[in-house]
KEBAKE-283204 format. One record per residue: residue number from 1; residue in three letters; x, y, z of N, C-alpha, C, CB in turn. Coordinates in Angstrom, 2 decimals, m for minus. Last residue first. Glycine has a CB too. Example, Ala and Ser with C-alpha at 12.3 -4.5 7.8 and 13.67 -1.06 7.14 Angstrom:
BEGIN
+-----+-----+---------+---------+---------+---------+---------+---------+---------+---------+---------+---------+---------+---------+
|   k |   r |     nc1 |     nc2 |     nc3 |    cac1 |    cac2 |    cac3 |     cc1 |     cc2 |     cc3 |    cbc1 |    cbc2 |    cbc3 |
+-----+-----+---------+---------+---------+---------+---------+---------+---------+---------+---------+---------+---------+---------+
|   2 | ser |   12.85 |   m2.25 |    7.08 |   13.67 |   m1.06 |    7.14 |   12.90 |    0.03 |    7.87 |   14.08 |   m0.60 |    5.72 |
|   1 | ala |   13.19 |   m5.69 |    7.80 |   12.30 |   m4.50 |    7.80 |   13.20 |   m3.30 |    7.80 |   11.31 |   m4.47 |    9.05 |
+-----+-----+---------+---------+---------+---------+---------+---------+---------+---------+---------+---------+---------+---------+
//
This chain:
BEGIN
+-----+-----+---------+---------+---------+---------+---------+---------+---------+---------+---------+---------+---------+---------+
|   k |   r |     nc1 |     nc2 |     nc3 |    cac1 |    cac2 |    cac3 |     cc1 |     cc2 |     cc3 |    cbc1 |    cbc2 |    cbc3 |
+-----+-----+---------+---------+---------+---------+---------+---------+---------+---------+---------+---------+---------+---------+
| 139 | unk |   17.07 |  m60.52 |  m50.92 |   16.58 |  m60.47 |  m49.16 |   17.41 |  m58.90 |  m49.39 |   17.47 |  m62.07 |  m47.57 |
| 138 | unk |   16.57 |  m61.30 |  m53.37 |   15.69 |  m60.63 |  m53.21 |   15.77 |  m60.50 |  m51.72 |   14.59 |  m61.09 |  m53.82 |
| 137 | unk |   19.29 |  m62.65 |  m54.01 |   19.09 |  m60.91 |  m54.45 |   18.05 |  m60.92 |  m54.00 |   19.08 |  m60.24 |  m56.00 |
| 136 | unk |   18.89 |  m65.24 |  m52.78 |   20.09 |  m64.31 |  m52.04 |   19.15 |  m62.93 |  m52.63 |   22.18 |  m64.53 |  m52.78 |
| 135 | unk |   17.49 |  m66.46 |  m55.00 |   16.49 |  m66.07 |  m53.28 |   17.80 |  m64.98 |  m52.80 |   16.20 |  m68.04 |  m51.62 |
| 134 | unk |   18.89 |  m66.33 |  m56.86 |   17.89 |  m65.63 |  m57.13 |   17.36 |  m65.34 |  m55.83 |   17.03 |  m66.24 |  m58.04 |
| 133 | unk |   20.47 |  m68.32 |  m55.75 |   20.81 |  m67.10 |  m55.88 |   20.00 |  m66.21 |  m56.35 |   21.70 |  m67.03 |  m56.45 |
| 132 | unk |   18.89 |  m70.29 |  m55.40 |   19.33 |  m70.04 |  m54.51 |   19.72 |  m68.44 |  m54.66 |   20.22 |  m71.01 |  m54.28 |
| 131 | unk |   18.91 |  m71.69 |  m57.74 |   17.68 |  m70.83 |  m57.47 |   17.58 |  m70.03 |  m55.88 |   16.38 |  m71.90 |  m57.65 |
| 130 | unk |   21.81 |  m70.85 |  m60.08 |   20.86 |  m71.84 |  m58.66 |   19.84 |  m70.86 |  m58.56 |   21.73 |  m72.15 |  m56.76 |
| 129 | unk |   22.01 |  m70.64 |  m63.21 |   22.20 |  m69.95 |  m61.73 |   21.32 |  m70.94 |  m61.01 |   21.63 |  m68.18 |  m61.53 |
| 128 | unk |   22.89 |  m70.93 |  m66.77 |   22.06 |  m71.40 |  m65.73 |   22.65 |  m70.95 |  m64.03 |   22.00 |  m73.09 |  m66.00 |
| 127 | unk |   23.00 |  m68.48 |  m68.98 |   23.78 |  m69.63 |  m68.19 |   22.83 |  m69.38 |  m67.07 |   25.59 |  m69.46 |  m67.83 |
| 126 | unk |   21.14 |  m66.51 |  m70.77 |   21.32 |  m67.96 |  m71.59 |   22.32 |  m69.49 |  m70.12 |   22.85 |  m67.32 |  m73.52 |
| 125 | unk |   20.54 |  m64.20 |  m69.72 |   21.58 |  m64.25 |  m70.83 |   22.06 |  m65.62 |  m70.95 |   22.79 |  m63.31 |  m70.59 |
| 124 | unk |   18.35 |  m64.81 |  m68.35 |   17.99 |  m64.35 |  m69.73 |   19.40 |  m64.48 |  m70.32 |   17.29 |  m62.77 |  m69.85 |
| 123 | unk |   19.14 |  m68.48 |  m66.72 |   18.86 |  m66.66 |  m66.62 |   18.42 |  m66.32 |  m68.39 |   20.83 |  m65.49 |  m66.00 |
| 122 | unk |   17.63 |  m71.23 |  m66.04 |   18.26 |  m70.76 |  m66.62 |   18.10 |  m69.53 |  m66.71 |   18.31 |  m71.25 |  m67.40 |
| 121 | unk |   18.14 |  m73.09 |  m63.25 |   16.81 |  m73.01 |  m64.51 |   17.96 |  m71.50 |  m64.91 |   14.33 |  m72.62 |  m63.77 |
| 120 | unk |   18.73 |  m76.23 |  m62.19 |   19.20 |  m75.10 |  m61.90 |   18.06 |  m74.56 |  m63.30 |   21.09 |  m74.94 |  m61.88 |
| 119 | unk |   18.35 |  m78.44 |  m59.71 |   17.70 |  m77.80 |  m60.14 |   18.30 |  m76.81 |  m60.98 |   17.07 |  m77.50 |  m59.33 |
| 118 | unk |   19.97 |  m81.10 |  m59.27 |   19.91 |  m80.93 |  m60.22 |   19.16 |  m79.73 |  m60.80 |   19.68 |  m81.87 |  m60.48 |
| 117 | unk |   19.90 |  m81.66 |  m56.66 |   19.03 |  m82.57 |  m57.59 |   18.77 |  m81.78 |  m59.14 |   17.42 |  m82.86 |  m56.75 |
| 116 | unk |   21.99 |  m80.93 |  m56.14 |   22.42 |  m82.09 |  m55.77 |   21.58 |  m83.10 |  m56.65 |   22.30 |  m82.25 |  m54.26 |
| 115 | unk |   21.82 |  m78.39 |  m56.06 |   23.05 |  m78.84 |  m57.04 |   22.71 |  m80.92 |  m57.02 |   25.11 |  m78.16 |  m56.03 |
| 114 | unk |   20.11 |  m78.48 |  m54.48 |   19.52 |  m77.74 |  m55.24 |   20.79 |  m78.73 |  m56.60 |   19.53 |  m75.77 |  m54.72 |
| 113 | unk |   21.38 |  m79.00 |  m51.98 |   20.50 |  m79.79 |  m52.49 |   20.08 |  m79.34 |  m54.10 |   19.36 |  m79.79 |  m51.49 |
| 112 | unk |   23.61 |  m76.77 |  m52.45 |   23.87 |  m78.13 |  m52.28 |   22.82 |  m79.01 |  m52.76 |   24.13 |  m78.40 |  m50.95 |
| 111 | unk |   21.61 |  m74.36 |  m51.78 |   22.92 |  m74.70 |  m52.59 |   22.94 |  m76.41 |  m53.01 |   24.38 |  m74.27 |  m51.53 |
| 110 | unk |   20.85 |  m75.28 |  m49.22 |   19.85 |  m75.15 |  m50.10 |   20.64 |  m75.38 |  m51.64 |   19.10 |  m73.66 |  m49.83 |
| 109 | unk |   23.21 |  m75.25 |  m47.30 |   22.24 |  m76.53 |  m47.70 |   21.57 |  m76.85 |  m48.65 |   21.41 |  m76.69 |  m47.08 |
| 108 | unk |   23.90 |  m72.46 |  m47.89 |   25.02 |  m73.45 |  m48.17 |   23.87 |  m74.88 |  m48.50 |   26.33 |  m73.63 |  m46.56 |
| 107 | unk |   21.63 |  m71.20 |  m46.24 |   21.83 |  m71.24 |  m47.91 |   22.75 |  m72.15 |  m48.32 |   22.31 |  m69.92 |  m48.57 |
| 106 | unk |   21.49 |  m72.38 |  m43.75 |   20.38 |  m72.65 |  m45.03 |   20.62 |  m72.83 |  m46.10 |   19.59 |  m71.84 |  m45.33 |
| 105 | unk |   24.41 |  m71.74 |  m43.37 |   24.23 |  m72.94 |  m42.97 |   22.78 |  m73.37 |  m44.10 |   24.03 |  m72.94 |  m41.18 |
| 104 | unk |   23.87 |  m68.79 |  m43.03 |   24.83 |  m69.28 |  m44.03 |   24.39 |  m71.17 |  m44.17 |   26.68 |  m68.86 |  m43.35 |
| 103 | unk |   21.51 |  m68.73 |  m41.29 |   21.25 |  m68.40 |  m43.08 |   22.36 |  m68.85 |  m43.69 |   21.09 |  m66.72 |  m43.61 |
| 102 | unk |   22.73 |  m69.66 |  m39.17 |   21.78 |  m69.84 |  m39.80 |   21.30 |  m69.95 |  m40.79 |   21.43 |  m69.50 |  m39.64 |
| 101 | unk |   25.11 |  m67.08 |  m38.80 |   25.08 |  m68.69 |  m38.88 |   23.92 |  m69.57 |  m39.45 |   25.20 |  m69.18 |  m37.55 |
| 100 | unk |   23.06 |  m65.35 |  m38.65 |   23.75 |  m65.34 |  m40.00 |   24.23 |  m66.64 |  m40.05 |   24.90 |  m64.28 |  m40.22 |
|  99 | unk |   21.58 |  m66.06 |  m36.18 |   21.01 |  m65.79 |  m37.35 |   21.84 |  m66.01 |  m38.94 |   20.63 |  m64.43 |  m37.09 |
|  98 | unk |   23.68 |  m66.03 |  m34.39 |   23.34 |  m67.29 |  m34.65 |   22.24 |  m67.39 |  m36.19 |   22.62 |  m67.82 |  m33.17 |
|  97 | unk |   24.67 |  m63.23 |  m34.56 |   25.91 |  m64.54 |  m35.30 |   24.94 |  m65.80 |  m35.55 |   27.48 |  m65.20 |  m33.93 |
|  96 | unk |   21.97 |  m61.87 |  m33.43 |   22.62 |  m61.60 |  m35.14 |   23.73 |  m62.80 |  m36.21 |   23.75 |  m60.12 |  m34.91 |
|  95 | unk |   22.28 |  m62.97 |  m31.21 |   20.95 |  m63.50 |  m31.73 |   21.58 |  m63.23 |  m33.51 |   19.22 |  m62.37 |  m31.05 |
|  94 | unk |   24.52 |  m61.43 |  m30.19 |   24.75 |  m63.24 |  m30.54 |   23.35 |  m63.76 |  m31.15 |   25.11 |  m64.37 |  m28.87 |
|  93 | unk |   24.20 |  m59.36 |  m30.43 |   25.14 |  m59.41 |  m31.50 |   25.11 |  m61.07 |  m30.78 |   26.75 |  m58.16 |  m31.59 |
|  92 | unk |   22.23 |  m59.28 |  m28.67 |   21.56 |  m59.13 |  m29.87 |   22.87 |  m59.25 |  m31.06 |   20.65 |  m57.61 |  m29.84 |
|  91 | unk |   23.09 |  m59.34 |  m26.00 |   22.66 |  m60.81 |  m26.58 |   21.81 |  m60.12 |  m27.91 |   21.51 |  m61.97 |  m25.30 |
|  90 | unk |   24.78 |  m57.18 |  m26.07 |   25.92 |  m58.35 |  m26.12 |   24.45 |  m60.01 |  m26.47 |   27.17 |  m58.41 |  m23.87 |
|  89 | unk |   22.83 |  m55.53 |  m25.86 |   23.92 |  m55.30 |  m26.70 |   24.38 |  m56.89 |  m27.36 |   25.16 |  m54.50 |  m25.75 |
|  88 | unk |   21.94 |  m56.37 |  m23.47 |   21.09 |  m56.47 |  m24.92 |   21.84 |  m56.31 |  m25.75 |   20.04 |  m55.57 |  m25.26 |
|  87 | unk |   24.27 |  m55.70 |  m21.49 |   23.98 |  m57.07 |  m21.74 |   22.84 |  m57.40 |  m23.11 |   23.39 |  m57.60 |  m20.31 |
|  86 | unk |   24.38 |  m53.17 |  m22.11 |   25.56 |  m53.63 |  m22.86 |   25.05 |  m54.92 |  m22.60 |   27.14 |  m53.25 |  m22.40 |
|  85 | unk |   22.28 |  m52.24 |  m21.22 |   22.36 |  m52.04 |  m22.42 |   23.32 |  m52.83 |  m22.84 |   22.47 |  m50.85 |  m22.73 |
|  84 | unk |   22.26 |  m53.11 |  m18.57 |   21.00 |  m53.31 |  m18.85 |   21.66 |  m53.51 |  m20.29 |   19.79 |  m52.15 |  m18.46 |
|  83 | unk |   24.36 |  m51.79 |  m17.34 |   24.62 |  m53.29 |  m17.74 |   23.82 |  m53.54 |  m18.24 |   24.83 |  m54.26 |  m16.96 |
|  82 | unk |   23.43 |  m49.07 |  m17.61 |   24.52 |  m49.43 |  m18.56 |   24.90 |  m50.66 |  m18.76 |   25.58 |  m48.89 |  m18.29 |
|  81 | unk |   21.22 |  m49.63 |  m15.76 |   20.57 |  m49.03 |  m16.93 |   21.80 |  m49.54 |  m17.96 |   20.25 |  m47.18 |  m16.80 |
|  80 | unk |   22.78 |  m50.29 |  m13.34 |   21.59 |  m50.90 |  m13.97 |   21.46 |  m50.63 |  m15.28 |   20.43 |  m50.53 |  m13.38 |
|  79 | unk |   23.83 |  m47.49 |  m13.27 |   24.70 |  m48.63 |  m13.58 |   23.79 |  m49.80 |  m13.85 |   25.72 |  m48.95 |  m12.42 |
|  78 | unk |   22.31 |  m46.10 |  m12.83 |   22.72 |  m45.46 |  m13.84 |   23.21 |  m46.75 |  m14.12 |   23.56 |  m44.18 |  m13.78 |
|  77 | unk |   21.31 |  m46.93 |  m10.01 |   20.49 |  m47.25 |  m11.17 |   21.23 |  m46.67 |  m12.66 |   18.97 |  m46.52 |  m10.89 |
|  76 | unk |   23.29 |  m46.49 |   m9.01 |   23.52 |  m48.06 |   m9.23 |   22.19 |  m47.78 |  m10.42 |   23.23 |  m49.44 |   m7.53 |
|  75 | unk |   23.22 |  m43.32 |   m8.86 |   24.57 |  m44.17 |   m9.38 |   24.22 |  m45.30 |   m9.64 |   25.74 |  m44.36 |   m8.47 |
|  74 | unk |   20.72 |  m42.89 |   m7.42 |   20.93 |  m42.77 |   m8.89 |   22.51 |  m43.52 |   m9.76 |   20.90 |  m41.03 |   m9.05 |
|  73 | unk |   21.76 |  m44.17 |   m5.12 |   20.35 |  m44.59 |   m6.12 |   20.66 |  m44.44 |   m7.43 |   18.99 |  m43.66 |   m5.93 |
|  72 | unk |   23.31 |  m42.23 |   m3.99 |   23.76 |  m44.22 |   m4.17 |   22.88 |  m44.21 |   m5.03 |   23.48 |  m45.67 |   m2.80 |
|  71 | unk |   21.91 |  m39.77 |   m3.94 |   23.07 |  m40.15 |   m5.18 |   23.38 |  m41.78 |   m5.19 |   24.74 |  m39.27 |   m4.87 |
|  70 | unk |   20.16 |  m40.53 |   m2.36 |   19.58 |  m40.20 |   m3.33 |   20.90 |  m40.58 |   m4.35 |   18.95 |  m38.71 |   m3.21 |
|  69 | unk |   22.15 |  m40.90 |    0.11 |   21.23 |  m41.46 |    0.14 |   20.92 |  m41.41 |   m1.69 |   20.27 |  m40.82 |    1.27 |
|  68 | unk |   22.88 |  m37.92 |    0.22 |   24.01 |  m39.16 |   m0.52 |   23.30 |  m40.27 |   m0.52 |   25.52 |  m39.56 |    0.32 |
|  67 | unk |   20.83 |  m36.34 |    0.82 |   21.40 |  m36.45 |   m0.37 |   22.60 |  m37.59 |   m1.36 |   21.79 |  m35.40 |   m0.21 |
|  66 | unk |   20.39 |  m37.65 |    3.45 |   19.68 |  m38.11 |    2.10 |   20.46 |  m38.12 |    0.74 |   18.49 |  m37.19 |    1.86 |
|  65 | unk |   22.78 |  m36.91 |    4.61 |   22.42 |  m37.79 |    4.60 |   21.65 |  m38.68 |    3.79 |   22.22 |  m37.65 |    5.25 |
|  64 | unk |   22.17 |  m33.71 |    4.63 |   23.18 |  m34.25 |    3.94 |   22.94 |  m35.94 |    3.62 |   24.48 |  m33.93 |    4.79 |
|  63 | unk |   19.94 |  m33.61 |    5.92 |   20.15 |  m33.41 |    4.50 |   20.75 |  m33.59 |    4.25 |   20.14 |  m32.74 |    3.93 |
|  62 | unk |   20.70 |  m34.43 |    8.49 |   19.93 |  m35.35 |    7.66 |   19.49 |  m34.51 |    6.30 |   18.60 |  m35.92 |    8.53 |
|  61 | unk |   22.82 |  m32.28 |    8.65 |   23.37 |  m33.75 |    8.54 |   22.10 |  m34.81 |    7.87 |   23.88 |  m34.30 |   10.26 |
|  60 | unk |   21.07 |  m30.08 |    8.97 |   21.62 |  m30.16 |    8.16 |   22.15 |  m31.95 |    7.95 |   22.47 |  m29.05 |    8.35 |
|  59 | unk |   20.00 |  m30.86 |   11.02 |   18.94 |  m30.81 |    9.86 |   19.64 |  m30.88 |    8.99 |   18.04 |  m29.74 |    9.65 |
|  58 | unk |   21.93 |  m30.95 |   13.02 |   21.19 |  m32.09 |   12.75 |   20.19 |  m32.21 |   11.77 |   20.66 |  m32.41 |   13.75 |
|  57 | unk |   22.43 |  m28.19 |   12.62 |   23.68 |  m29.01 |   12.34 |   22.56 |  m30.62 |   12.64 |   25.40 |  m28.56 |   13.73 |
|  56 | unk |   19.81 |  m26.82 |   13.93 |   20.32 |  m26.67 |   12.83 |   21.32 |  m27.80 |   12.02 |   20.86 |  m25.56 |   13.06 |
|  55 | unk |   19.83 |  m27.63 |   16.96 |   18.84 |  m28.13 |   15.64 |   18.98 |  m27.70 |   14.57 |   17.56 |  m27.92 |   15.68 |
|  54 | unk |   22.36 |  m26.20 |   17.35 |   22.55 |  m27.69 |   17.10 |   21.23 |  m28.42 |   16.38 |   22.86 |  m28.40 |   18.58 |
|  53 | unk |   21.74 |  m23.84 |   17.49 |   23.05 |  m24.43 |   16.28 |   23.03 |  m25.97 |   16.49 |   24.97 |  m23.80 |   16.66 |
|  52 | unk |   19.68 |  m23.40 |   19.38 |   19.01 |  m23.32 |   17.57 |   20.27 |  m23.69 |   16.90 |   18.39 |  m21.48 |   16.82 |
|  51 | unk |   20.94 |  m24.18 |   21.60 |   20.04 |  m25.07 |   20.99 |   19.68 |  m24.88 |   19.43 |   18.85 |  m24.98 |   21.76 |
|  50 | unk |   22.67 |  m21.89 |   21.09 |   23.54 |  m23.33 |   21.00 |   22.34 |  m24.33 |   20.87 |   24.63 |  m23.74 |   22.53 |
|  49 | unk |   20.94 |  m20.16 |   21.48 |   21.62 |  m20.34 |   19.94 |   22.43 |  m21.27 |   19.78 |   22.39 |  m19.26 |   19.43 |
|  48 | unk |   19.99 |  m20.56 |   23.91 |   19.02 |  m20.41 |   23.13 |   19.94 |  m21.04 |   21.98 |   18.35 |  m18.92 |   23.04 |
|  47 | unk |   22.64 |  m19.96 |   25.11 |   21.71 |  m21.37 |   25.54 |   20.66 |  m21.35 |   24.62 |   21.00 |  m21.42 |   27.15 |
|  46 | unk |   22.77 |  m17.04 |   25.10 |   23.88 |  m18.27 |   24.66 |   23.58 |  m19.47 |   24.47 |   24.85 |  m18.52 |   25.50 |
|  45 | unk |   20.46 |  m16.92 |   26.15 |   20.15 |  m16.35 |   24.96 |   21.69 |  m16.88 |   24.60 |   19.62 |  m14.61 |   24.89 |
|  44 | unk |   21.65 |  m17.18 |   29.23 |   19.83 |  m17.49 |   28.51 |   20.11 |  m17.19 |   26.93 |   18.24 |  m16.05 |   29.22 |
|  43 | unk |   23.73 |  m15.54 |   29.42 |   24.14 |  m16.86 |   29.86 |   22.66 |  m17.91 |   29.01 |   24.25 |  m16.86 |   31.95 |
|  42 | unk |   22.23 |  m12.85 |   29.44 |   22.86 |  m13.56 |   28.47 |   24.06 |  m14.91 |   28.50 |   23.36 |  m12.54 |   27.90 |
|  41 | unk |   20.77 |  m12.92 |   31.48 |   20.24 |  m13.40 |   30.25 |   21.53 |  m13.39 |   29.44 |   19.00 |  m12.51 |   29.63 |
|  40 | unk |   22.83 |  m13.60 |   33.48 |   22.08 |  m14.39 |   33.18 |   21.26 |  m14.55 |   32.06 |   21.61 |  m14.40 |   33.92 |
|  39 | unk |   23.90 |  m10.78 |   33.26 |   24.69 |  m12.08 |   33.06 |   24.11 |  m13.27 |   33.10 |   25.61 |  m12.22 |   33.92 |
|  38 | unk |   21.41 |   m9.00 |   33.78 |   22.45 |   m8.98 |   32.67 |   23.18 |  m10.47 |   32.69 |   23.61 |   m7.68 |   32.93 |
|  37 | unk |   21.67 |   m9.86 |   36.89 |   20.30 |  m10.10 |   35.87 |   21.11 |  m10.17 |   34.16 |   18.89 |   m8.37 |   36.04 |
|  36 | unk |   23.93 |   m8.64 |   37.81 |   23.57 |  m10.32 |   37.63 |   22.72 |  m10.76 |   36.86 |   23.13 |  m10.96 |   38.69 |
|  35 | unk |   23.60 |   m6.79 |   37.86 |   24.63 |   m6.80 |   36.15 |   24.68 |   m8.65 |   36.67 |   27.05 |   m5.44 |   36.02 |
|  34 | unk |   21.57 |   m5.94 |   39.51 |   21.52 |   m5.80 |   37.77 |   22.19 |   m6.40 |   36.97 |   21.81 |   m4.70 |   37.25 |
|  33 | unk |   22.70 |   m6.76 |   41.42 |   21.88 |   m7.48 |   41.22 |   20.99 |   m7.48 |   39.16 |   21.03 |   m7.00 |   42.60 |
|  32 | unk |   24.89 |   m4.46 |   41.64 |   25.18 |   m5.83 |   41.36 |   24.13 |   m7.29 |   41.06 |   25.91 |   m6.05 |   42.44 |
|  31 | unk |   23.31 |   m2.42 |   42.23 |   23.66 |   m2.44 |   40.92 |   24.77 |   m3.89 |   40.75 |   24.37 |   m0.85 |   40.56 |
|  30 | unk |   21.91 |   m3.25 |   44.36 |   21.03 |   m3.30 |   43.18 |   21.82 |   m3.17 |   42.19 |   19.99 |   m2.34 |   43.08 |
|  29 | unk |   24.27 |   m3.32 |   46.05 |   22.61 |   m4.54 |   45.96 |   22.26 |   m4.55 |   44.82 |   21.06 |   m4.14 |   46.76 |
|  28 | unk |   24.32 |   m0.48 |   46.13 |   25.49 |   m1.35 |   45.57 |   24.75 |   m2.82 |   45.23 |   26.87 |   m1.53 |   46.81 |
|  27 | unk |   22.06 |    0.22 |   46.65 |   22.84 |    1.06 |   45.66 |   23.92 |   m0.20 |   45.14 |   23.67 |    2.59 |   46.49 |
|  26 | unk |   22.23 |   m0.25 |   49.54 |   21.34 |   m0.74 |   48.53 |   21.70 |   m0.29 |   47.58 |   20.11 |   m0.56 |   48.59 |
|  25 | unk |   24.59 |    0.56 |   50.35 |   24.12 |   m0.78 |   50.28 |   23.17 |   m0.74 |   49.49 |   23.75 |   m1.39 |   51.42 |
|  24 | unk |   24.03 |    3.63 |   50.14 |   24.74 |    2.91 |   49.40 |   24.70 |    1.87 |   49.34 |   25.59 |    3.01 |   49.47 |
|  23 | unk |   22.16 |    3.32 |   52.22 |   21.58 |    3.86 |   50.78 |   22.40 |    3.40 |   50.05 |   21.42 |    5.35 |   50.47 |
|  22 | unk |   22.87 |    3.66 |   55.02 |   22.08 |    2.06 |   54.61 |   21.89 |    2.01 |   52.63 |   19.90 |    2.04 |   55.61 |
|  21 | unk |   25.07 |    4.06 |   57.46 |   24.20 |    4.98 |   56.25 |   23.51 |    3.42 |   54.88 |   25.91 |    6.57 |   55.15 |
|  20 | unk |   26.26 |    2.93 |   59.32 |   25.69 |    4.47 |   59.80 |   24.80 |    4.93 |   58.30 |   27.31 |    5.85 |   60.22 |
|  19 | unk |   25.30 |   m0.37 |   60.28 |   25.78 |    0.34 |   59.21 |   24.89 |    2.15 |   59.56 |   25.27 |   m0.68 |   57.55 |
|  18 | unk |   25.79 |   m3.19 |   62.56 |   25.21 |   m1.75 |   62.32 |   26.03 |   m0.70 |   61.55 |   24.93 |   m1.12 |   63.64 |
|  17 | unk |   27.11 |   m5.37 |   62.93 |   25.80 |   m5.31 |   62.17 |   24.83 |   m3.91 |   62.40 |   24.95 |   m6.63 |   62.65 |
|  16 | unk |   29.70 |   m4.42 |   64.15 |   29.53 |   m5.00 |   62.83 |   27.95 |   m5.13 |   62.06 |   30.11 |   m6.41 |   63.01 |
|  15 | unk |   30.06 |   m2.00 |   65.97 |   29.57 |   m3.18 |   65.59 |   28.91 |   m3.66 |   64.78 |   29.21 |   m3.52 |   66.14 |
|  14 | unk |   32.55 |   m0.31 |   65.34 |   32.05 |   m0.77 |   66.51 |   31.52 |   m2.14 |   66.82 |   31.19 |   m0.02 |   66.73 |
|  13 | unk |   32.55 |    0.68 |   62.63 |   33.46 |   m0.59 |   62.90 |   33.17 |   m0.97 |   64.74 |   35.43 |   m0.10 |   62.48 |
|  12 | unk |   30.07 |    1.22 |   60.52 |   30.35 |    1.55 |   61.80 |   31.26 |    0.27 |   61.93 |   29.04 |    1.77 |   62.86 |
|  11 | unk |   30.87 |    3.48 |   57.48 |   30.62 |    2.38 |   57.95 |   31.25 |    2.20 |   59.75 |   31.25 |    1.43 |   56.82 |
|  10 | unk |   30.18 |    5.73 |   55.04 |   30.42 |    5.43 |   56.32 |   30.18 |    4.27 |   56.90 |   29.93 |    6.13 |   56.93 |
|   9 | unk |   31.07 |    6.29 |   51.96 |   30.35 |    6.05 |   53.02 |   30.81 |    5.50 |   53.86 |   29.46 |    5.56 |   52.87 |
|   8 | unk |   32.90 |    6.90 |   50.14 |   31.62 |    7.87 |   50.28 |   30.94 |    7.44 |   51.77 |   30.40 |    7.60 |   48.84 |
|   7 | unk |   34.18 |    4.75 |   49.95 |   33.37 |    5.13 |   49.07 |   32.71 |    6.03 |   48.98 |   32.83 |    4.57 |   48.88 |
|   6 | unk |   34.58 |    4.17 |   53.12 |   34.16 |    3.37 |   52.05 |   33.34 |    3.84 |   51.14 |   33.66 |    2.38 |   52.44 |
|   5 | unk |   35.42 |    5.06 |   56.48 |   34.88 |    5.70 |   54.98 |   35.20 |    4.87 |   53.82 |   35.55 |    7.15 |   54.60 |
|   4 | unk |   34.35 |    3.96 |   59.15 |   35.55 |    3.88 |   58.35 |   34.67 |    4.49 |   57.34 |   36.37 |    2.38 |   58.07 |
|   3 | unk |   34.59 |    4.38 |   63.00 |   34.23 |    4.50 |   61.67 |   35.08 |    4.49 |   60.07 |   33.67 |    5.56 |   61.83 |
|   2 | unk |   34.67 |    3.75 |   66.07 |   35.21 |    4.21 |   65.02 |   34.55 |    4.06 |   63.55 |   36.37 |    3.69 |   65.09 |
|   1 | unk |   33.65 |    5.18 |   69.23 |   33.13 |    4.53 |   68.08 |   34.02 |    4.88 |   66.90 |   31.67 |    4.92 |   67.84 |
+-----+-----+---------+---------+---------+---------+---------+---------+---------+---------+---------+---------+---------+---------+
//
């Protein structure tokens, strides 16, 4: 019968499914069954933080998402608000031309008729003024 020494231990090379000392096998069993256990949880707990980095990086993206969401808004409404003003702008300096157009056009008329029939009445220092110009100083 021959035998071989492995480690400390003995092993029967006669025949193969008979071992002279059984303790180290298990010894060796178990301490490879440990550092399997070991390599699985942490094969488990790599798998955990790649799920918690990716429900993370998708919370994040729909925050990000809004936030530019929220800024389109506020940009067109800023821009609403600035065509808002410059178009009141732009129809209160034409309500102002058609107004003064207006009044020039009244008073020029009023002028005119006034000259035309002859009204004119006379100031304290003795020369006569349209009555027109008396209406000009009181606006």
């Amino acid at each position: 019968m021959h035998a071989k020494n492995w480690g400390g231990t003995k092993f029967s090379l006669t025949s193969p499914n008979k071992v002279s000392d059984d303790v180290p096998i298990q010894n060796f069993n178990q301490h490879f069954s440990l550092e399997i256990f070991r390599a699985q949880e942490t094969v488990e707990r790599v798998d955990r933080q790649r799920v918690e980095a990716e429900e993370a990086a998708t919370k994040a993206r729909e925050k990000s998402r809004k936030l530019v969401e929220a800024r389109a808004v506020d940009l067109a409404m800023e821009e609403g608000r600035r065509l808002g003003f410059e178009e009141g702008l732009k129809h209160g300096r034409v309500l102002s031309q058609m107004s003064e157009s207006h009044d020039d056009s009244y008073s020029s008329s009023r002028r005119r008729s006034a000259s035309r029939y002859g009204r004119r009445r006379k100031s304290k220092g003795g020369s006569s003024e349209s009555l027109e110009s008396d209406r000009s100083s009181l606006r």
